[in-house]
C-alpha positions in Angstrom: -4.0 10.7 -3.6 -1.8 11.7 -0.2 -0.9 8.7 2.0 -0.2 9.8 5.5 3.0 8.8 6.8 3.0 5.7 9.2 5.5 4.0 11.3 6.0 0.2 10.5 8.0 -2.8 11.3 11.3 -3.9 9.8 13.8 -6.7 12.1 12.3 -6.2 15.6 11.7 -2.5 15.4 9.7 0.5 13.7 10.5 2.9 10.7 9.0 5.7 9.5 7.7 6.2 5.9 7.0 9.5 5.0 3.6 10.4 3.9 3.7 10.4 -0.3 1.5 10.9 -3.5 0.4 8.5 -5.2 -1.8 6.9 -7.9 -4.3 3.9 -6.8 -3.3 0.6 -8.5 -6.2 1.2 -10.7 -9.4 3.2 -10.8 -12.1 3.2 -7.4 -9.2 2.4 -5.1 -9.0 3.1 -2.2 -6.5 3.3 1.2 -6.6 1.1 4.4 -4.5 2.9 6.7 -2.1 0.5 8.5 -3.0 0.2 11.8 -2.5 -2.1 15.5 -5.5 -4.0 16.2 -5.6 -6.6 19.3 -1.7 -6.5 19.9 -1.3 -7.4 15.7 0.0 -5.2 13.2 -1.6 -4.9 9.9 -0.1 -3.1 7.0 -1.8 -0.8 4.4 -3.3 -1.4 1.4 -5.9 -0.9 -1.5 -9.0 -2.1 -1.5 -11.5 -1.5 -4.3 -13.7 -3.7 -7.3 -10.9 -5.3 -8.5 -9.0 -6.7 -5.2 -7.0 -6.0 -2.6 -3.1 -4.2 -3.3 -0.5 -4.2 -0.6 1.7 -1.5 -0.9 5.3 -3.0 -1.5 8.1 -0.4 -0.2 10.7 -1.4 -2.7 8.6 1.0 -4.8 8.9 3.5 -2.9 11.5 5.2 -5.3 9.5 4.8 -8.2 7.8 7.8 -9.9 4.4 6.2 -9.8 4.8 4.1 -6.5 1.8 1.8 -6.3 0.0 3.0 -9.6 -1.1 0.0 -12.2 0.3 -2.8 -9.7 -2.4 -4.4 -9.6 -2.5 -7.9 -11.5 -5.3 -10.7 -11.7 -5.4 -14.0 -13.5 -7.0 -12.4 -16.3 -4.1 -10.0 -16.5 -1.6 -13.0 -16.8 -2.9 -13.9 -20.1 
């Protein structure tokens, strides 16, 4: 799936991020674009079945970026 790019905050100021490809954390997920609402800033994420996925940019050099990150209680054990 392409994720448009999207400018975000890091120490008092925005950053790009490039859009990218990548595989939803698991099956029937889908993007929340990041977005301002009511002078607020809320960053992307999935959302689908299983939960809700933020999108964690130390990934961001990974190969599969935020594929299979998702993790439940279920998963723990």
């Amino acid at each position: 799936m392409w994720v448009d790019g999207y400018w975000y905050p890091v120490n008092g100021r925005y950053v790009w991020h490039a859009g990218y490809w990548s595989r939803p954390p698991y099956p029937g997920a889908v993007w929340v674009v990041p977005h301002h609402e009511g002078g607020h800033w809320f960053q992307g994420y999935w959302e689908g079945g299983r939960g809700r996925v933020a999108h964690e940019h130390k990934w961001d050099r990974e190969r599969e970026r935020d594929y299979n990150r998702f993790h439940d209680e279920h998963d723990r054990h």
